[in-house]
N, CA, C and O of each residue as an XYZ file, in Angstrom:
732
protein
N     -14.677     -6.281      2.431
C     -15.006     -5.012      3.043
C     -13.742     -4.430      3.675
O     -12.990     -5.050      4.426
N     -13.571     -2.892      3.194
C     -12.466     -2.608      3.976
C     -12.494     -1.309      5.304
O     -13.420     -0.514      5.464
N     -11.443     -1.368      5.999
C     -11.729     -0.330      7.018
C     -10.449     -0.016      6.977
O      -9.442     -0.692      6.767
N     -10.681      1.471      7.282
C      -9.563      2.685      7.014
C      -9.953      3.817      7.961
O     -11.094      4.278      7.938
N      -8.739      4.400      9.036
C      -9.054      5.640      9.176
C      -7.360      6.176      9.409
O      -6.317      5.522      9.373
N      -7.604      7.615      9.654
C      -6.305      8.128      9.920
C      -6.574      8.436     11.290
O      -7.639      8.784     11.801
N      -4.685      8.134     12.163
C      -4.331      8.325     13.097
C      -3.477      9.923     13.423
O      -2.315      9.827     13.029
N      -3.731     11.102     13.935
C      -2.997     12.554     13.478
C      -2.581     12.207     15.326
O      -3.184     11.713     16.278
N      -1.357     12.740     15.108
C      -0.821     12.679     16.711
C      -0.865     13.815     16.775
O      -0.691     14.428     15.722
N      -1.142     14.668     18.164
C      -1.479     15.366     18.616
C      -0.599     16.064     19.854
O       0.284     15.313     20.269
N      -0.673     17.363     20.522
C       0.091     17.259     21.979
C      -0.611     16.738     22.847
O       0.039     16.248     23.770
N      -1.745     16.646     22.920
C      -3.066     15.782     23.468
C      -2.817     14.326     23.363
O      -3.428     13.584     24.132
N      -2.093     13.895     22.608
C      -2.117     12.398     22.122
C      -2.673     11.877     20.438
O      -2.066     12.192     19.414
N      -3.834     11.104     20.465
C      -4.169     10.837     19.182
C      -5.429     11.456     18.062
O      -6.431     10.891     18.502
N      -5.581     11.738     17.667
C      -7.351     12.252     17.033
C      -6.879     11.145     15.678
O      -5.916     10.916     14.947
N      -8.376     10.641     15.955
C      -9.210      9.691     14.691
C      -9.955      9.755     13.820
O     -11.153      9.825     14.096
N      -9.671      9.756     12.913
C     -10.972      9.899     11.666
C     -11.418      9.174     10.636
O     -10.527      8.880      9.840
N     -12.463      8.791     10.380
C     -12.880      8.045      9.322
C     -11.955      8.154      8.111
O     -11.756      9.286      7.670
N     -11.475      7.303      7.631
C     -10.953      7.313      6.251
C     -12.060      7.140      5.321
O     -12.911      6.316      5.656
N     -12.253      7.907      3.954
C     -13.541      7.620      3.036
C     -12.553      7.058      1.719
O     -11.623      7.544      1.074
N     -13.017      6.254      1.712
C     -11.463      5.390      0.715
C     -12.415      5.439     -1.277
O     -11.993      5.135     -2.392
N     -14.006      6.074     -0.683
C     -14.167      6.616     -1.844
C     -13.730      7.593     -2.533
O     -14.244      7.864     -3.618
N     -13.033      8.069     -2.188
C     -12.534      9.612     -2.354
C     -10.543      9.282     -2.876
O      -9.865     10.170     -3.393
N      -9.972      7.787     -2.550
C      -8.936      7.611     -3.048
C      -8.923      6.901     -4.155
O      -9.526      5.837     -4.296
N      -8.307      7.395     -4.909
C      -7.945      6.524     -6.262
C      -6.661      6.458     -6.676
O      -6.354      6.200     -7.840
N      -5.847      6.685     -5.763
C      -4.265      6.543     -5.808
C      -3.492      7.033     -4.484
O      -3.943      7.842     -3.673
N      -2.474      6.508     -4.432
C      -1.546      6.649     -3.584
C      -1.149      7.746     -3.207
O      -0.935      8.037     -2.031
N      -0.990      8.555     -4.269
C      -1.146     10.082     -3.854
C      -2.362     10.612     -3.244
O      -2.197     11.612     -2.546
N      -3.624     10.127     -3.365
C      -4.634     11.095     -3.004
C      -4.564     10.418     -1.619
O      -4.558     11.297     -0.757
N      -4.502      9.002     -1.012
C      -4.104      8.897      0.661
C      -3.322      9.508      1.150
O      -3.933      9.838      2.166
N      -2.278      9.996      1.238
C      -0.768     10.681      1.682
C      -1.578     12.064      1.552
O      -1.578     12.645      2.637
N      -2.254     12.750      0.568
C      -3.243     13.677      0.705
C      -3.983     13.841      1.782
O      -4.037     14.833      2.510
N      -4.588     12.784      1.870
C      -5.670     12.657      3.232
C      -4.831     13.084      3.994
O      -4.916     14.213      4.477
N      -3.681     12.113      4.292
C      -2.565     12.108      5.477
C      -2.309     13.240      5.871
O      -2.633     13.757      6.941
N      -1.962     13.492      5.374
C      -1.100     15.185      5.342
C      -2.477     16.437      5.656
O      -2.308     17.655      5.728
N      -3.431     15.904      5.760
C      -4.144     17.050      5.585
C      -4.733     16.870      6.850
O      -5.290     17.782      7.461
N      -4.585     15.296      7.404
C      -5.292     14.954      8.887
C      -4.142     15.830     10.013
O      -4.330     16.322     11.126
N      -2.785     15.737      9.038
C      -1.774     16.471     10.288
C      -1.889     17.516     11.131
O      -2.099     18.583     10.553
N      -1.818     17.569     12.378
C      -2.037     18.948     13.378
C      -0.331     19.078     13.159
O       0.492     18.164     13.106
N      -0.117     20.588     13.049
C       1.261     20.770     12.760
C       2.365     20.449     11.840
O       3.294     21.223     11.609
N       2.207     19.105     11.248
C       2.730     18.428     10.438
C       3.847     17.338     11.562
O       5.077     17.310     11.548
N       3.001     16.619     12.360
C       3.280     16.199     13.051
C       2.835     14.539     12.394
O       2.378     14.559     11.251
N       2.939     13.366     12.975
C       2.804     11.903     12.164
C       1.290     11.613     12.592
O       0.534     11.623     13.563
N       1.358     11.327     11.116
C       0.210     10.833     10.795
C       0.120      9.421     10.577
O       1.058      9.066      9.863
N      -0.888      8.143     11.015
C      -0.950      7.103     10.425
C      -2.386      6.451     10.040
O      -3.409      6.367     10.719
N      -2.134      6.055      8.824
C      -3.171      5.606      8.288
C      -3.339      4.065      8.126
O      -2.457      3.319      7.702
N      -4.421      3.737      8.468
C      -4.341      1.897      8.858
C      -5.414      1.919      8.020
O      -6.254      2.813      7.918
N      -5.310      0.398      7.141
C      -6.413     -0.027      6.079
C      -5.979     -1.404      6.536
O      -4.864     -1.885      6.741
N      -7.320     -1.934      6.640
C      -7.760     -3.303      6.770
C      -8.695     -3.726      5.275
O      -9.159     -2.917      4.471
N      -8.784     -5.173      5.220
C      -9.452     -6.198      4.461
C     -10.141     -7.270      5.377
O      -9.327     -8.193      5.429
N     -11.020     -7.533      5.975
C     -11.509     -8.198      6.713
C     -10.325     -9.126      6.534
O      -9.956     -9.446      5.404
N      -9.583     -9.668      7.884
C      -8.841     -9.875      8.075
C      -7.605    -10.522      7.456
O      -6.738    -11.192      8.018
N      -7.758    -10.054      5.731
C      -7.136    -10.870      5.067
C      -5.804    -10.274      5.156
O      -4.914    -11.120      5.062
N      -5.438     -9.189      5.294
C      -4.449     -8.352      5.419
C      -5.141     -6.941      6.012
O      -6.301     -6.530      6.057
N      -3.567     -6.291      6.539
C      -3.587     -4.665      6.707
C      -2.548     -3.977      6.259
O      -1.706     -4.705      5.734
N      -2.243     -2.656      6.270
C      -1.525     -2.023      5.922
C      -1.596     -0.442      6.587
O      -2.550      0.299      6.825
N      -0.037     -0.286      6.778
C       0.170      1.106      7.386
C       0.624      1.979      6.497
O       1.248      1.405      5.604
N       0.563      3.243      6.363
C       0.829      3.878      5.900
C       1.353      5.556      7.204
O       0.653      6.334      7.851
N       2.618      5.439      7.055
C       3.184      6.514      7.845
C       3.715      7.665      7.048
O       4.440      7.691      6.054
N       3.004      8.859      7.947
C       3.343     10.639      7.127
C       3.846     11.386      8.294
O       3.341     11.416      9.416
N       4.856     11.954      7.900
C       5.955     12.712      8.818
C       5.897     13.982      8.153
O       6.793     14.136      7.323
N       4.962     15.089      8.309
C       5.049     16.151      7.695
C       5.370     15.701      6.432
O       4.848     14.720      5.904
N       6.420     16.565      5.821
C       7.070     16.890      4.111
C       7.996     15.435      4.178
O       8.843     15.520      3.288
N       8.111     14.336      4.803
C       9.081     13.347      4.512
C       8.517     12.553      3.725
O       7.308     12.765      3.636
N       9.000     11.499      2.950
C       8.539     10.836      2.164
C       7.618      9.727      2.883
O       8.115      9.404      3.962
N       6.400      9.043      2.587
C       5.671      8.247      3.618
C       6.430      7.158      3.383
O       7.334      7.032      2.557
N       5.834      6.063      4.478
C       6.814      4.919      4.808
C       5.481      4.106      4.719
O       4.446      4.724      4.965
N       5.401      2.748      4.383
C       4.684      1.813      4.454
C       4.682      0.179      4.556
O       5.620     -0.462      4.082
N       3.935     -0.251      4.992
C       3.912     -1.741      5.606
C       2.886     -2.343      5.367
O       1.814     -1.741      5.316
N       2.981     -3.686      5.164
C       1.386     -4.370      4.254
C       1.678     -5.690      4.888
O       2.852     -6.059      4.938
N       0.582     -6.552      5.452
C       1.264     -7.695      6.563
C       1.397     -8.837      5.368
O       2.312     -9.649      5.229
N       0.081     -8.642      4.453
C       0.573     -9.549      3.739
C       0.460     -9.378      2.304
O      -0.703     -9.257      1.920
N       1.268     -9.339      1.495
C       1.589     -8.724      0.227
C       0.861     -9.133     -1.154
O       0.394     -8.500     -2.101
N       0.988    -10.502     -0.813
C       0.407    -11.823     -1.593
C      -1.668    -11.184     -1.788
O      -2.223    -10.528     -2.670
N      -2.145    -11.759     -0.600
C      -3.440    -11.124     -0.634
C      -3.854     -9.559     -0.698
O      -5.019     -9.188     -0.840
N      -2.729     -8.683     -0.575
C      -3.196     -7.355     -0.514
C      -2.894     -6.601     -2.057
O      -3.439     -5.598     -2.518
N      -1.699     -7.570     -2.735
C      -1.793     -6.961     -4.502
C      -3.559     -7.444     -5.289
O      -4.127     -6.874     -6.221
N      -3.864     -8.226     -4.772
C      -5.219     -8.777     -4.948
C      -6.494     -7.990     -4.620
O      -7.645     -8.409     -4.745
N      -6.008     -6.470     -4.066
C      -7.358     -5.851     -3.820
C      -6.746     -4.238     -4.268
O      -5.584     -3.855     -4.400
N      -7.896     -3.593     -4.412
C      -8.138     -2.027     -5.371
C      -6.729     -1.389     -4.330
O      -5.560     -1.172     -4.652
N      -7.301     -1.254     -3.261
C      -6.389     -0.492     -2.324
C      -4.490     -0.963     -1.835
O      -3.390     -0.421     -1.722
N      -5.267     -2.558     -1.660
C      -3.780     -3.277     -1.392
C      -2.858     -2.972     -2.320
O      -1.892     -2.224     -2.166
N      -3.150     -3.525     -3.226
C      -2.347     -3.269     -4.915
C      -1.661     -1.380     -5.128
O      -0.613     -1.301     -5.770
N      -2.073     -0.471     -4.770
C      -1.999      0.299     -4.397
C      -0.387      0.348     -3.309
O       0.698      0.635     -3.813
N      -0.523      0.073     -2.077
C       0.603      0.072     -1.904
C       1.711     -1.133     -1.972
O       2.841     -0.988     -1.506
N       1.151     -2.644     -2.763
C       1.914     -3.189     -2.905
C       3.002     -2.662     -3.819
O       4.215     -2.679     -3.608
N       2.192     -2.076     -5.133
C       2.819     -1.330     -6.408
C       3.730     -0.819     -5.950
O       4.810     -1.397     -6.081
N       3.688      0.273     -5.334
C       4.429      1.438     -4.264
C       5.979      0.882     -3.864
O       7.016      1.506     -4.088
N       5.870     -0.576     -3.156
C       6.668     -1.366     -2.362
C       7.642     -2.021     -3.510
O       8.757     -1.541     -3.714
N       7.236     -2.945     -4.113
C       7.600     -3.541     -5.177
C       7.930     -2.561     -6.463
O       8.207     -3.048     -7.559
N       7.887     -1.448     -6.286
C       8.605     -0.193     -7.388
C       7.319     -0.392     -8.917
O       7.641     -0.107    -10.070
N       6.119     -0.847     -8.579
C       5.554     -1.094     -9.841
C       4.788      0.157     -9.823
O       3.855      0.100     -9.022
N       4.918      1.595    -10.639
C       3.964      2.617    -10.696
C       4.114      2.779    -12.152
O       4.653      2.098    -13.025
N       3.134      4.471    -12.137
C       3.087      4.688    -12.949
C       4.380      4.918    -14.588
O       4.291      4.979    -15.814
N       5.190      4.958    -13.779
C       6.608      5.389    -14.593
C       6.910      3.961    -15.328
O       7.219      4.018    -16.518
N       6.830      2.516    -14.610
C       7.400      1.582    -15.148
C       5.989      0.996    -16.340
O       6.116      0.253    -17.313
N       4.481      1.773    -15.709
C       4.037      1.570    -17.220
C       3.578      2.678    -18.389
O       2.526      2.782    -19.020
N       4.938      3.538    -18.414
C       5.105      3.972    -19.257
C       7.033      3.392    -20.294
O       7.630      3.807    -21.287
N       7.197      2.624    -19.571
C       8.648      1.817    -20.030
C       7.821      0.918    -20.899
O       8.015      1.006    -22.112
N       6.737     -0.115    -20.365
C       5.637     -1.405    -20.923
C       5.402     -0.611    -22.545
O       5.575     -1.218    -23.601
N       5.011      0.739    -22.460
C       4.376      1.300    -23.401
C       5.289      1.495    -24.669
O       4.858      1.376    -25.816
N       6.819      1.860    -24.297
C       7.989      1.645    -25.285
C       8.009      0.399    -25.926
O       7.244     -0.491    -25.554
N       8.853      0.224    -26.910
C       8.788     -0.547    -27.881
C      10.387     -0.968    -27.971
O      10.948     -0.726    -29.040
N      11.020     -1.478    -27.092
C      12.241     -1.822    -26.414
C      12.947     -3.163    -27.742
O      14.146     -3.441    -27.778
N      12.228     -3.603    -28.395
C      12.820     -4.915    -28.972
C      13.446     -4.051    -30.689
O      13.290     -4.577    -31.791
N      14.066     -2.810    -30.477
C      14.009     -2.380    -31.901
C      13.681     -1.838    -32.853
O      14.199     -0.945    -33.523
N      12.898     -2.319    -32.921
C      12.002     -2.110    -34.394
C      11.305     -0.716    -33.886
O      11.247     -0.521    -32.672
N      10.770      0.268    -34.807
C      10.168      1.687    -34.872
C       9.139      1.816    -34.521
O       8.577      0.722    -34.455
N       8.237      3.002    -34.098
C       6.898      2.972    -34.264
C       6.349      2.654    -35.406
O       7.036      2.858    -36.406
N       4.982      2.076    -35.580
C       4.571      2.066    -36.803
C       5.334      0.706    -37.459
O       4.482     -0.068    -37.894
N       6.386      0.329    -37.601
C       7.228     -1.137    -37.856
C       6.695     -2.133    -37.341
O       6.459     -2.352    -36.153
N       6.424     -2.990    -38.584
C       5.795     -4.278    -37.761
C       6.931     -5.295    -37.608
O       7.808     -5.665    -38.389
N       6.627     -5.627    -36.338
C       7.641     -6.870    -35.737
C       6.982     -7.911    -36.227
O       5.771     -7.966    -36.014
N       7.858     -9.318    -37.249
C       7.258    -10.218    -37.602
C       7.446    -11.186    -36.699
O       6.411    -11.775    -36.389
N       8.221    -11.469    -36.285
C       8.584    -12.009    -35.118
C       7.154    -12.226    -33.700
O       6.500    -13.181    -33.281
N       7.235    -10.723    -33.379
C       5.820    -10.692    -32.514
C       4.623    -11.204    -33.317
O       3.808    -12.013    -32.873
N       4.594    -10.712    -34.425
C       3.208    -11.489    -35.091
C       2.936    -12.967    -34.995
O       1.768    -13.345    -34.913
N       3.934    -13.835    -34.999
C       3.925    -14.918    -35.281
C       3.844    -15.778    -33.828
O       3.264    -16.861    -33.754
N       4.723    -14.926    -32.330
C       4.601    -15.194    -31.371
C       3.385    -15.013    -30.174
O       3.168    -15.629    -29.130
N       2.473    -13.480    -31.069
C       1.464    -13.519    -29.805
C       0.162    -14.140    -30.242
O      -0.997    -14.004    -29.851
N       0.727    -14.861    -31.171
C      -0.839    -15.901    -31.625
C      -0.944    -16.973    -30.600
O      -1.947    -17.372    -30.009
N       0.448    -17.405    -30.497
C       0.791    -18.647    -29.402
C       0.563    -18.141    -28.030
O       0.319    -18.948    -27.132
N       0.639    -16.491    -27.724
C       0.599    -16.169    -26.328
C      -0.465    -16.469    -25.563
O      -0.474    -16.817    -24.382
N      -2.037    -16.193    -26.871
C      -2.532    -15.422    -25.996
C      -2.985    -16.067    -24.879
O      -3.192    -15.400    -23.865
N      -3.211    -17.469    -24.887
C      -3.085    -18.831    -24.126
C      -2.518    -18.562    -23.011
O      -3.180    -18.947    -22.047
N      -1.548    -18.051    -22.758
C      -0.302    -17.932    -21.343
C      -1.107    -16.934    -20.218
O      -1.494    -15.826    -20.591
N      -1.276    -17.275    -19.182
C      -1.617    -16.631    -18.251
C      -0.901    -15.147    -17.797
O       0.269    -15.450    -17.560
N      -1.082    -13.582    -17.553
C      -0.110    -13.115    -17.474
C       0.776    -13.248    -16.277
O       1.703    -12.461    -16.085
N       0.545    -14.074    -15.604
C       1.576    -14.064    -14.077
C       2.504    -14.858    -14.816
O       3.681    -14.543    -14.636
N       2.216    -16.110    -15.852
C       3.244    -16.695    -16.438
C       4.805    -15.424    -17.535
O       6.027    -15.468    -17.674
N       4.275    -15.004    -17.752
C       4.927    -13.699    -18.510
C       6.260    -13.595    -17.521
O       6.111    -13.771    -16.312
N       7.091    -13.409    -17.877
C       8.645    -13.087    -17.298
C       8.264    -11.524    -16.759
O       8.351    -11.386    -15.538
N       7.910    -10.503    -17.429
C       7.903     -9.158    -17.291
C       6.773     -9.550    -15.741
O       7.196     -9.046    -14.701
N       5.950    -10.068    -15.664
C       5.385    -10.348    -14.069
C       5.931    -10.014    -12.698
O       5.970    -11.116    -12.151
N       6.197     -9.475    -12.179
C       7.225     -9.345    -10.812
C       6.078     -9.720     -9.764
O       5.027     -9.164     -9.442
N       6.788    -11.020     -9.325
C       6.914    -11.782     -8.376
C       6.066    -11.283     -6.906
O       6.851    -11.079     -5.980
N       4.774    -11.087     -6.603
C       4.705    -10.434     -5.684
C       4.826    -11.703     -4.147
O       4.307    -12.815     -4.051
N       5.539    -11.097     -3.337
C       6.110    -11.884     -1.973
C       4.661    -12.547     -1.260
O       3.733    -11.823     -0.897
N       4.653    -13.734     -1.160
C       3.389    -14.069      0.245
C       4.360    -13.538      1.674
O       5.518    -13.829      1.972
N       3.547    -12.822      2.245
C       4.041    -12.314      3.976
C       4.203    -10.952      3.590
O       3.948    -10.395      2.522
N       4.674    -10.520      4.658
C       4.853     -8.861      5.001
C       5.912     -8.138      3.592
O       6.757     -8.675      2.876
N       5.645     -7.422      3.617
C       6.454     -6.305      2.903
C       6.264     -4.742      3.186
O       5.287     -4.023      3.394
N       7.190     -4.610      3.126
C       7.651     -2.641      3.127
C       8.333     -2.702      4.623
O       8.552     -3.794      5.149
N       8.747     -1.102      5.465
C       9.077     -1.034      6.309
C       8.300     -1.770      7.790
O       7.120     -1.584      8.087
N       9.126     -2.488      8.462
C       8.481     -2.883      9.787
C       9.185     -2.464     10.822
O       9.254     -3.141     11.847
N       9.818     -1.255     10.682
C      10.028     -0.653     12.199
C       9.762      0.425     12.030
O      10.432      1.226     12.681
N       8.511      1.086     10.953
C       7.982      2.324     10.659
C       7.300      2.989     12.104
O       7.296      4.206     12.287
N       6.749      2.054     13.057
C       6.312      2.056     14.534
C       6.766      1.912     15.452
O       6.181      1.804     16.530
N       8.266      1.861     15.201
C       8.923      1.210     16.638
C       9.237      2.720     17.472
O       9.207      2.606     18.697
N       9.513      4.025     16.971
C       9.443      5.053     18.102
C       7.970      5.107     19.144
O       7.696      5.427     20.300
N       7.227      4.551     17.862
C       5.470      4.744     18.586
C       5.072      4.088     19.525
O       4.190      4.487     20.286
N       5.870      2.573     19.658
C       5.462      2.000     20.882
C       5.213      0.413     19.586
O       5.310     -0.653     20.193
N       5.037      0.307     18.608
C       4.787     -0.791     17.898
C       5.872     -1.251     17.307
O       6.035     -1.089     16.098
N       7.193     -2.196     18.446
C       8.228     -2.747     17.690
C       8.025     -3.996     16.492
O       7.074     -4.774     16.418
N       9.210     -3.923     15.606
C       9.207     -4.352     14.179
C       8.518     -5.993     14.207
O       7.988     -6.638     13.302
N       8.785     -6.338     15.658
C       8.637     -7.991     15.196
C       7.324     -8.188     16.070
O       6.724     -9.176     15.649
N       6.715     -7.633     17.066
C       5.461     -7.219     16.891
C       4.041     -6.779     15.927
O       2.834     -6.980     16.058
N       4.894     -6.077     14.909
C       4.125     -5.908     13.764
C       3.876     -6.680     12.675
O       2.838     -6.753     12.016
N       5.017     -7.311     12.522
C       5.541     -8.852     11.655
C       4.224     -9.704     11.862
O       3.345    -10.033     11.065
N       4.444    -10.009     13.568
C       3.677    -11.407     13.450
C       1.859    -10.638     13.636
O       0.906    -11.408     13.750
N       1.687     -9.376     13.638
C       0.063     -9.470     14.303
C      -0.712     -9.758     13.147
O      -0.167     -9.604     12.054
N      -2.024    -10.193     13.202
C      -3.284    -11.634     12.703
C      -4.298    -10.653     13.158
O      -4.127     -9.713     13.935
N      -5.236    -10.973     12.630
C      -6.645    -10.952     13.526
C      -6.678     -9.238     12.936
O      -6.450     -8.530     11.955
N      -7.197     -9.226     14.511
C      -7.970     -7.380     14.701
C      -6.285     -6.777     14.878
O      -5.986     -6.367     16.000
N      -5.497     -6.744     14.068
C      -4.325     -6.199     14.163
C      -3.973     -4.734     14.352
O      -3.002     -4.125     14.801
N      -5.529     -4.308     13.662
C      -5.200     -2.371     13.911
C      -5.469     -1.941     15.351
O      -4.967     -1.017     15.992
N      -6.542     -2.996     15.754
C      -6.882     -2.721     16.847
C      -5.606     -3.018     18.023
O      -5.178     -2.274     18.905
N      -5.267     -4.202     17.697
C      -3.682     -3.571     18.359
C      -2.675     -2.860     18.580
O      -2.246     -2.568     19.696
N      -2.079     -2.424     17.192
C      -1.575     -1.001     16.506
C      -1.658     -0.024     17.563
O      -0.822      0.591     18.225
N      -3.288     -0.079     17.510
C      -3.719      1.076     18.450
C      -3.472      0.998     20.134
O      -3.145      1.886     20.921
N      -3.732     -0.261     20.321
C      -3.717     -0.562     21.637
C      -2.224      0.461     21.982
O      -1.994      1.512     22.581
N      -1.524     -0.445     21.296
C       0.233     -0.258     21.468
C       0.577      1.183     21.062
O       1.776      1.439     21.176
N      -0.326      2.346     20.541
C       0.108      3.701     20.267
C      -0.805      4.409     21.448
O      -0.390      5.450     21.958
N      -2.168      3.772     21.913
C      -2.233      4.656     23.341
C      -4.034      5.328     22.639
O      -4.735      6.242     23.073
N      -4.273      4.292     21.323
C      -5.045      4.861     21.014
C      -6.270      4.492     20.318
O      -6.820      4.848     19.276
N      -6.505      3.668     21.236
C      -7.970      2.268     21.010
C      -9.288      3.139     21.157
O     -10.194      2.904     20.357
N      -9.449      4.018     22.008
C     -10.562      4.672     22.076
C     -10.381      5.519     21.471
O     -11.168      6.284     22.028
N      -9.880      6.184     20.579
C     -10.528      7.280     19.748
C     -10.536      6.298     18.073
O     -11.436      6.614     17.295
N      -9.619      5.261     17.653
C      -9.684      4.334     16.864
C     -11.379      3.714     17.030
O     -12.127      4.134     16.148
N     -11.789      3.113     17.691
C     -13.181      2.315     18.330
C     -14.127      3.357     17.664
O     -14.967      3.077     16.808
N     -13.820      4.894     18.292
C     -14.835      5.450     17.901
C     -15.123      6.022     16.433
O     -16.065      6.680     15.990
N     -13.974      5.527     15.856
C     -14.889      5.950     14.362
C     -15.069      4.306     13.843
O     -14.951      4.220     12.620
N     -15.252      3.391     14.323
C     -15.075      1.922     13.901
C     -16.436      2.264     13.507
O     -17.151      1.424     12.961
């Protein structure tokens, strides 16, 4: 089960809102949300949890490029959303599977590789994490961790938090009660 909302800073301080994570189906359409929760185009943050298997931040600065943080990388490529910004982190999008889709060893469209014929009989056996083309996803944190440190959430603070971690997040941005209230 996951929980998501966006954080829009305010001159008031924070406003909270339900994240509907039915409504995302890519990385672009969150940063969408983001950007659209902005008063002014002022920072926005978006926190997604996995019952406590991991979380992840996602920071929007008006028109800047977003910044993001995932506590743990390992369990969060493992879910619809995690995978999402692990991809992001680890450079795996849409562009690199359209490279997969090229035909890099030579031979033409339409050309049959005899070579491959003879090799993916033996493959199909191989697990794909075994595959070389696999990239390695990290157990522990990945992406930026001092994406929070103007906010009040320094880097090695964020590193080590466990548990109800957003709920800390929040503690440490000033903004547990309006977070609580869309819980």
């Amino acid at each position: 089960m996951y929980f998501a909302a966006l954080l829009a800073r305010t001159e008031d301080g924070w406003e909270a809102s339900d994240m509907e994570l039915d409504d995302v189906e890519s990385l672009s359409d969150l940063i969408d949300l983001a950007r659209a929760a902005a008063v002014d185009d002022d920072t926005v943050v978006a926190l997604i949890e996995q019952e406590d298997a991991w979380f992840g931040v996602v920071r929007v600065d008006g028109e800047e490029d977003p910044r993001y943080f995932v506590s743990n990388a390992s369990a969060a490529s493992r879910s619809s959303y995690g995978s999402m910004l692990t991809d992001e982190l680890l450079g795996s999008d849409e562009e690199d599977d359209e490279l997969d889709e090229l035909d890099l060893d030579g031979t033409e469209d339409g050309e049959e590789d005899t070579i491959a014929a003879f090799t993916d009989a033996d493959d199909e056996d191989e697990d794909e994490e075994d595959s070389p083309s696999a990239e390695p996803v990290p157990t522990g944190p990945l992406g930026d961790p001092r994406l929070l440190d103007d906010l009040g959430v320094s880097n090695k603070q964020l590193m080590t938090l466990d548990g109800d971690a957003l709920s800390e997040i929040a503690e440490s941005l000033g903004a547990t009660e309006v977070l609580e209230a869309v819980r």
